[in-house]
C-alpha positions in Angstrom: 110.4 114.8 103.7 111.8 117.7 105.2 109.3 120.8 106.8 110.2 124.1 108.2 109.7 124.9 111.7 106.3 126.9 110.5 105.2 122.9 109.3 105.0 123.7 105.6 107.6 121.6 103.6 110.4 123.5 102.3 109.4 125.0 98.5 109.9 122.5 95.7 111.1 119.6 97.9 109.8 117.3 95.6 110.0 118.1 92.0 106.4 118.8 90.1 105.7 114.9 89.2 106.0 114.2 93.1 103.2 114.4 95.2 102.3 118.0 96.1 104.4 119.7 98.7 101.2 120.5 100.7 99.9 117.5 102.0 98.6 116.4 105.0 97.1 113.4 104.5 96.5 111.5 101.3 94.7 107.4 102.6 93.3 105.0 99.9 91.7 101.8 101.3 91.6 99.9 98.2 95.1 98.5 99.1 95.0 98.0 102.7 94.7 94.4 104.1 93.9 92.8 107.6 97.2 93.5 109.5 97.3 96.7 108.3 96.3 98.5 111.8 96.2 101.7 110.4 94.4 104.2 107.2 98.2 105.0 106.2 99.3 108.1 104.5 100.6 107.5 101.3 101.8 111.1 100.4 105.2 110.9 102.7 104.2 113.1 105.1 103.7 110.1 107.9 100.3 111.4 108.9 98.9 107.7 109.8 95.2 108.0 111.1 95.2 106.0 114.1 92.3 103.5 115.7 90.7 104.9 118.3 90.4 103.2 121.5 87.3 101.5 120.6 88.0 101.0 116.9 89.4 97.5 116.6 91.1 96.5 112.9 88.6 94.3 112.4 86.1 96.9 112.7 88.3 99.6 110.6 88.4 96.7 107.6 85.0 95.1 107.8 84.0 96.5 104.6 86.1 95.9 101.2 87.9 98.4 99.7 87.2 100.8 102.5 88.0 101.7 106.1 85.6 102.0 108.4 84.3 103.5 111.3 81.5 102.4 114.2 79.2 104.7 115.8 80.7 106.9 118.5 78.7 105.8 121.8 78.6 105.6 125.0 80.9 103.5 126.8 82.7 103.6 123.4 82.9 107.1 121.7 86.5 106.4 120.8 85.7 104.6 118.0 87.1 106.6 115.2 89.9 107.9 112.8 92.1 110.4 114.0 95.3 112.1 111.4 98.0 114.2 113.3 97.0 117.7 114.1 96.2 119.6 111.0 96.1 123.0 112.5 94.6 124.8 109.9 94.5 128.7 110.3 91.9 130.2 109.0 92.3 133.5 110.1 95.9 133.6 109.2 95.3 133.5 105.9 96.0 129.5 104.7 94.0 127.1 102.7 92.4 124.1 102.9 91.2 121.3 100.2 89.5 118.4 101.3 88.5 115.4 99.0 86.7 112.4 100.3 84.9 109.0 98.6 83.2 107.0 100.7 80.1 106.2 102.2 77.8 107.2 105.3 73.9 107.5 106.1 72.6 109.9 107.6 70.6 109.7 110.8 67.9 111.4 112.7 69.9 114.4 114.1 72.3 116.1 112.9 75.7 114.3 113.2 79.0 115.6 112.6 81.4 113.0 110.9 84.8 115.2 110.0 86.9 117.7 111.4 88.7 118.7 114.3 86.7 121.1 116.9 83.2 122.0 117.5 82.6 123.5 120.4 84.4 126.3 122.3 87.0 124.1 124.3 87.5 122.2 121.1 88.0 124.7 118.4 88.6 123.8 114.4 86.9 122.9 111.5 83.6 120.2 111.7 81.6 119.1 108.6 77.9 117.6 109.7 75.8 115.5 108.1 72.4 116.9 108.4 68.9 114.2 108.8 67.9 115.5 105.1 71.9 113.4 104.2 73.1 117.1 103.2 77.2 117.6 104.8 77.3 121.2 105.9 80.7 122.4 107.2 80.9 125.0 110.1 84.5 126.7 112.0 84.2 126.6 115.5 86.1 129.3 117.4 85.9 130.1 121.4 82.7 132.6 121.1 80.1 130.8 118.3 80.4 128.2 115.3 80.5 129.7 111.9 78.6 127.8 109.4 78.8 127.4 105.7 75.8 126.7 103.6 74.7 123.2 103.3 74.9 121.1 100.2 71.6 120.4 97.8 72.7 117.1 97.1 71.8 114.0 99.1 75.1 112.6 99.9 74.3 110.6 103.1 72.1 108.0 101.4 74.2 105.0 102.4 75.5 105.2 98.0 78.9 105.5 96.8 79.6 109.5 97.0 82.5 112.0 96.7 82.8 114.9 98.5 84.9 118.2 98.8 85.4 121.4 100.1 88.0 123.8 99.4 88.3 126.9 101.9 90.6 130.1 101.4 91.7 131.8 104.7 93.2 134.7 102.7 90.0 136.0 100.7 87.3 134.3 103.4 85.5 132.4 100.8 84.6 128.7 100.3 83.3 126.1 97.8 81.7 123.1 97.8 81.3 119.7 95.2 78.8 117.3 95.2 80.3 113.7 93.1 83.0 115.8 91.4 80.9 118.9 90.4 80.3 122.7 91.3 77.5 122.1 94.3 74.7 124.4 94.6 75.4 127.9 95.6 79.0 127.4 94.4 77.5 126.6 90.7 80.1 129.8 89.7 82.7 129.5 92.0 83.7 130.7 95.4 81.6 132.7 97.5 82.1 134.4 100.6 82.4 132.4 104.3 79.7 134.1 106.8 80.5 137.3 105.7 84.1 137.0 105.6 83.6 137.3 109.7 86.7 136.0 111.6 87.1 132.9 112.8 90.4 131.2 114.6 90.3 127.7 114.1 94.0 127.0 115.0 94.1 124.1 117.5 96.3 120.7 119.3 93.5 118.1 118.0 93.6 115.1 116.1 91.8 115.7 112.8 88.8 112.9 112.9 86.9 110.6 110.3 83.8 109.7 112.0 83.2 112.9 114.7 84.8 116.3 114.9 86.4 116.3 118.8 90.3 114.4 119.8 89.7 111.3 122.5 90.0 113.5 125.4 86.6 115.1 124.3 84.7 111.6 124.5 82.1 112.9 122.0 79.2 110.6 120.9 78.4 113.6 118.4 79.6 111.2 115.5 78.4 108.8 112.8 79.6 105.5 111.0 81.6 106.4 108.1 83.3 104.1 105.6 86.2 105.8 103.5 87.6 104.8 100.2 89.8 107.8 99.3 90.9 111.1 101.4 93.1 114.1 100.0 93.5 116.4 102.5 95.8 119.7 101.7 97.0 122.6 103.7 98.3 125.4 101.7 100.6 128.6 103.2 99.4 132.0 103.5 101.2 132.8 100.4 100.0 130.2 98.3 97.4 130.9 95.7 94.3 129.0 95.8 93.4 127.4 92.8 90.5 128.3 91.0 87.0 126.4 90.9 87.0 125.1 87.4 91.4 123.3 88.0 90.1 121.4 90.7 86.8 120.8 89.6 88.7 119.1 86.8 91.2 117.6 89.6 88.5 116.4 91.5 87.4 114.3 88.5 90.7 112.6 87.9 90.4 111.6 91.4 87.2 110.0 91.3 88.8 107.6 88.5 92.1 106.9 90.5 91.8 108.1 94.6 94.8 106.0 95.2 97.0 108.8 93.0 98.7 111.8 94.5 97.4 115.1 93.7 100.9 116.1 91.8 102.7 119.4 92.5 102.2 120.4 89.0 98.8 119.9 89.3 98.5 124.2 91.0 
């Protein structure tokens, strides 16, 4: 697939019964077997998450139907998922929806298990699971972390859950679902991120399942996640965002078949 030197793919590449021409990453463990050494990207983009270091296959496909992660500790914090660079600016304007199924329990601190930055040296976004098994995500940028509100739903139970968060760098707002529905604050819709303060999240790093930092940051800030399905898009300045209630009712289709691309006709 071709992509201009910005990184979007060139408009309409792919006609509107293709996968949409704003991937990053689109994985689906239900398909993946023991040789497979890596959570492939099925959306043509070539975005492969890679093993860590410490994250042997049999490790990433101890669990059917799923890819897996082991805790992040020490001696051994390079045990996770980690997609080519997303680079997602939020200040510049672009958009970001992220759907995941999968599983993880929470534990008793505050862990993140998604993202790309969290601290100062390590910009990008990060989405925690808090100790109560609510995901809160936060954008990190070189003076303070900006966080977005926490979900009511218990989604770190160890159960079956689906996740997703859709952020729009052009208006500053966000929303959140819990198992495919409006979560919470976001019962109507998007509302606004911190204020609509500024926050550069542009970065270099890997984007992780199972902490928030690339290898070189060694982070044991990181939890045991297994992964069924994870759509992850990156729309252009330009692009509108679609509203609440078209992926609310995307988000659904998912949940019946992850291993299908989000089409281009879909927004």
């Amino acid at each position: 697939m071709i992509r201009s030197p910005s990184g979007y793919n060139k408009t309409k590449v792919l006609s509107d019964t293709g996968p949409h021409p704003r991937y990053h990453f689109h994985g689906y463990a239900g398909d993946q077997i023991a040789g497979d050494s890596k959570f492939f990207d099925r959306s043509g983009m070539g975005n492969h998450a890679i093993r860590g270091a410490n994250l042997s296959e049999a490790n990433m496909l101890a669990n059917a139907g799923y890819v897996s992660t082991i805790d992040p500790a020490g001696g051994a914090t390079d045990s996770v998922l980690r997609i080519p660079n997303l680079n997602f600016d939020y200040n510049g304007g672009e958009k970001l929806i992220i759907w995941w199924l999968g599983k993880l329990t929470a534990e008793g601190a505050n862990l993140e298990w998604m993202g790309d930055g969290n601290s100062a040296i390590y910009k990008g976004l990060a989405v925690r699971v808090n100790t109560t098994g609510t995901f809160q995500p936060f954008i990190r940028d070189a003076s303070a972390g900006h966080f977005g509100s926490a979900s009511v739903t218990n989604l770190g139970n160890g159960s079956l859950a689906s996740w997703a968060l859709a952020i729009d760098g052009t208006a500053k707002n966000y929303c959140m679902w819990a198992n495919d529905a409006l979560e919470g604050l976001w019962s109507s819709g998007f509302i606004s991120w911190n204020g609509g303060v500024p926050s550069d999240s542009r970065n270099s790093n890997t984007f992780n399942i199972g902490c928030a930092v690339p290898a070189a940051g060694a982070s044991t800030n990181g939890t045991p996640v297994q992964t069924r399905g994870l759509h992850i898009l990156r729309l252009s300045p330009s692009d509108a965002m679609p509203s609440a209630a078209t992926l609310t009712n995307l988000f659904k289709q998912l949940r019946i078949t992850p291993d299908r691309p989000i089409l281009g006709s879909a927004f």
